[in-house]
N, C-alpha and C positions, 0 to 999 in steps of 0.2 A: 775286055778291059780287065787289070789287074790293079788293084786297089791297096794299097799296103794299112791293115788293119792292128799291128801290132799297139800292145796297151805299154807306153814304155814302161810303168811300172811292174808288170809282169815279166817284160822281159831282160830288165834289171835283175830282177829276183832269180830268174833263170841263169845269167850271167856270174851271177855272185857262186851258186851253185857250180858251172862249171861252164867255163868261158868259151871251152869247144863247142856249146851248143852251141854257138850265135851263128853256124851255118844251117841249123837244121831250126830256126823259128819258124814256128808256123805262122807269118804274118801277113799271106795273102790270100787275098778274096777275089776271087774269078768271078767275072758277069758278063755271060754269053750270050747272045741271041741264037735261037736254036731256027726259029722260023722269022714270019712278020707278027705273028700271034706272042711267042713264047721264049722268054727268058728264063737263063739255069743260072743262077747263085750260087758257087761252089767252094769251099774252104777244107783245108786240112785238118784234120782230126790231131790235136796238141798232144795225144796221149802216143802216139806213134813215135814222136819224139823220147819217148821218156824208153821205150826200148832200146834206141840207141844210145841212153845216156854212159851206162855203165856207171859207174861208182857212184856219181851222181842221182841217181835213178831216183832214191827215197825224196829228196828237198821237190827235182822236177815234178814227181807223179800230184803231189797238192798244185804246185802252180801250175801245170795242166789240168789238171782237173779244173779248175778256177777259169782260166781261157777256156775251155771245152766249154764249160756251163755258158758262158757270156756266148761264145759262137752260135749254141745251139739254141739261146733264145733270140739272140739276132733273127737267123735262120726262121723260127717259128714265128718270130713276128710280120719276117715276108709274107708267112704261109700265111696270117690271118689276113692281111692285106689285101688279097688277093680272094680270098673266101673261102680257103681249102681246109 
């Protein structure tokens, strides 16, 4: 299943920055079933983006950074969920 997790404010902000990136948002969240036991939770790393930005690159790296941080406690909050 794909999930579309974009924060529109971020990605506004991205936008304003530099309008090209609006193909390369990182605003989806993968949930797999791997078995009958075991689901994988996967998301793109925002800061990847900001390599392709070019000119852009300084506004993008805070507002990814900002989306990373939010992804990666999403993510950690699975993990405690779960008991890991």
């Amino acid at each position: 299943m794909i999930l579309g997790a974009c924060r529109p404010q971020l990605a506004h902000q991205a936008l304003q920055a530099d309008p090209s990136i609006a193909a390369l948002l990182p605003c989806n969240v993968v949930v797999r079933a791997v078995d009958a036991r075991t689901t994988v939770v996967e998301a793109f790393d925002p800061a990847a983006m900001v390599s392709l930005a070019g000119d852009a690159g300084e506004p993008l790296a805070t507002i990814a950074a900002d989306a990373r941080e939010r992804l990666t406690a999403a993510l950690a909050a699975l993990d405690e969920k779960e008991g890991r």
